[in-house]
N, C-alpha and C positions, 0 to 999 in steps of 0.2 A: 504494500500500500504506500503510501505520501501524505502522511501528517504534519510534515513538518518540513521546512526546507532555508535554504540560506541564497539569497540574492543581491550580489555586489560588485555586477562586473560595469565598469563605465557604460551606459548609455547609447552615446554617440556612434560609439564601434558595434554597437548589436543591432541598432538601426539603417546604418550603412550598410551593411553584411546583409540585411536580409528585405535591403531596400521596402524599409517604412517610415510610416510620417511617425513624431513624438505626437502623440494626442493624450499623453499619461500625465499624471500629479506630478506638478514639477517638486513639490514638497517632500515626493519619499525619494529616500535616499537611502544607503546599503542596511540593511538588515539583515541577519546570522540569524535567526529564528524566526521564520514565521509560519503560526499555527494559519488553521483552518477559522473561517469566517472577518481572516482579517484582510487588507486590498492588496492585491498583489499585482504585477505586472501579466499581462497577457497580449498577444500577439495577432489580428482576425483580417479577415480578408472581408470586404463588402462591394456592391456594385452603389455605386452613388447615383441617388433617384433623381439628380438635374442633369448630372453632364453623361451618366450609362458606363463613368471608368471605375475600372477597378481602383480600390481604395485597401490600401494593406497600411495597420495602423499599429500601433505599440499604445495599449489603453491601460487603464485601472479598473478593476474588476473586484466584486469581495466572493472571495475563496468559502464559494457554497451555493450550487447552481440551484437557481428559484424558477421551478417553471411559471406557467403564468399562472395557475390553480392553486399556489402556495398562498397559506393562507395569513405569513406572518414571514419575518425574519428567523425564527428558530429554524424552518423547514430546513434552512442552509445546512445544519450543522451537520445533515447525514447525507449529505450530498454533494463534499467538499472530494468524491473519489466515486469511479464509474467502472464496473465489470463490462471490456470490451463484448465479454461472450453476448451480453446481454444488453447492447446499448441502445438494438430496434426493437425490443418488447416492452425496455422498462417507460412509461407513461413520464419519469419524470426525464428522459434524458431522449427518448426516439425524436419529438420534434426539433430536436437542436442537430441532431445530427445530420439531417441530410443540409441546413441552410445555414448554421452557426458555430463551425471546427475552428479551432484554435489551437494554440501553441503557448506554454507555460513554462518561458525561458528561466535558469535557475541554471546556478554554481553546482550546487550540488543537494543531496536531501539527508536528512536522518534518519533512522532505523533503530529499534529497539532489539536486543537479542537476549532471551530470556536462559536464567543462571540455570547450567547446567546442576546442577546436584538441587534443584526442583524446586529453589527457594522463589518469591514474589518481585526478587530483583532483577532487573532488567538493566546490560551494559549498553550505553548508549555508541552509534557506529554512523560516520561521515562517510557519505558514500558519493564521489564525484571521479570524474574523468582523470584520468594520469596525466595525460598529455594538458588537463587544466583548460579544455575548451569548454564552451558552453553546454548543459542540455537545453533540450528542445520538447519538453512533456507534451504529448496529446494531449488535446481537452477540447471540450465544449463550453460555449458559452451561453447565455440566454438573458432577454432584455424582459424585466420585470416590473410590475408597475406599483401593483401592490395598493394601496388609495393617494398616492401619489404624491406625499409628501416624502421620498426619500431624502436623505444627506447624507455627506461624508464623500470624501474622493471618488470613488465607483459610481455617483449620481450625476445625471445631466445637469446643466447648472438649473432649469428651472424644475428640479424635486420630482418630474414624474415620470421617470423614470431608472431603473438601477440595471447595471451590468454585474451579472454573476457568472463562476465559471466553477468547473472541476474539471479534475484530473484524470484521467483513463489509467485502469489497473489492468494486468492480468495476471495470470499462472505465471508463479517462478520458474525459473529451471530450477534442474540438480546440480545446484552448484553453492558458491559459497554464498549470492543474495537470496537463494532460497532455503538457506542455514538460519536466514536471520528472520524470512518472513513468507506464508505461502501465496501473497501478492507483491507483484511491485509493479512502479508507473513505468506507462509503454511509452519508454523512449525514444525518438527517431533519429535517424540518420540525417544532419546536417541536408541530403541531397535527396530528402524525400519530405522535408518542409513545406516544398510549393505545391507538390500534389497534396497534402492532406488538406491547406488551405485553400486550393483553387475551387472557387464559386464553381466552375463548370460541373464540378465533381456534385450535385444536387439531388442523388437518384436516392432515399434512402439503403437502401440494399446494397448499391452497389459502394457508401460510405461506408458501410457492415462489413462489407466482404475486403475491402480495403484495410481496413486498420485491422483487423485477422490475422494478415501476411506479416509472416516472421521479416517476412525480405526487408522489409521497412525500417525494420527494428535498427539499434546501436546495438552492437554485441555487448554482452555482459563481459567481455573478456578485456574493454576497452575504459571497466572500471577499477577501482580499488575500494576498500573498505578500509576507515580510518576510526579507532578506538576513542573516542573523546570524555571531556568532562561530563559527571551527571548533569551538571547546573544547566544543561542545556533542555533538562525535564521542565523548567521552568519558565515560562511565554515571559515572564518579568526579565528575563538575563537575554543581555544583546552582549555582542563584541565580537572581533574576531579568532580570540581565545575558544571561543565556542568550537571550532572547528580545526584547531589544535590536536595532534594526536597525543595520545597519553600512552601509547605504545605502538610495535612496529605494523608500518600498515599493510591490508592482506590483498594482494593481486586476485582480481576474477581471475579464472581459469575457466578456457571453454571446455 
């Protein structure tokens, strides 16, 4: 799964790379921890209703997809992570997918790995690229209205409406991120960005049948696992201490 993750790579350079406009909160700035329902950077493609162009944008989103039948802001909180197997049956995640894909750029995430000899304690584990490039999480997003007074960065400026998103999970491998968890987010490959996002792509089914394919994927073998502080159990602790190893880090192996 993706409970938690760490976002702080310059701007500039991840917008240029993947030729987008900034349309996000110029206010957030690098963060080592952020949970679920709080605003995150996300990545969408749209057709723009005056001129017919494509529009690929870097927005602010809160991390907890509201379809439009949610009946409140808590609905987010179990909806901040989506099972690929299931993304055209489930009611809260099918209408986003064939018109509203996205991309939930991120350093890296964390991972909880439960104490071998069966105790309640759980070691916490930084999980990001070796080569220290960006990911790219699948996600859906979804525009929510809710009675129309939202606030907070993920709101339009006049309150009626709010940008939600989540993160696409699936099955682990047998390997070492499936040591730690029997979900994690479906990552892509740098060069499979523009198909996930490309408006053309509108069939739901064939959006289904698309993010399925392993072929899409970043290999797990392109990551490490890094052993960090507990204090990162806590949404109050920011820094980049957070993501510090506290012992030797452990290469995926495919």
């Amino acid at each position: 799964m993706c409970g938690r993750f760490a976002f702080f790579q310059e701007i500039d350079p991840l917008i240029d790379d993947l030729g987008a406009v900034d349309l996000s909160d110029p206010a957030m700035r690098a963060r080592f921890n952020v949970p679920p329902t709080a605003p995150i950077h996300v990545v969408t493609e749209s057709i723009d209703q005056e001129s017919g162009e494509v529009l690929r944008a870097l927005r602010t989103a809160r991390w907890g997809l509201l379809p439009p039948f949610a009946k409140d802001l808590a609905f987010s909180s179990r909806t901040f992570n989506a099972r690929r197997e299931t993304l055209a049956e489930k009611p809260s995640f099918r209408g986003s997918l064939a018109r509203y894909r996205a991309i939930v750029p991120m350093d890296g995430y964390f991972e909880w790995k439960r104490d071998e000899k069966g105790t309640k304690k759980k070691e916490p584990f930084y999980i990001a690229p070796t080569d220290v490039s960006p990911l790219y999480m699948a996600a859906l997003v979804a525009w929510w209205k809710g009675d129309g007074h939202n606030e907070g960065p993920a709101a339009t400026d006049d309150g009626q409406w709010l940008l939600t998103a989540t993160i696409i999970t699936r099955e682990s491998d047998d390997d070492e991120l499936g040591a730690l968890h029997s979900r994690t987010p479906v990552m892509l490959r740098r060069d499979q960005v523009d198909a996930w996002l490309d408006t053309g792509m509108d069939d739901t089914a064939d959006a289904a049948a698309w993010i399925l394919d392993d072929s899409h994927l970043l290999p797990d073998s392109a990551l490490e696992l890094r052993p960090v502080d507990p204090a990162v159990g806590s949404v109050r602790n920011q820094g980049p201490e957070l993501i510090e190893p506290t012992g030797p880090a452990i290469r995926v192996t495919a």
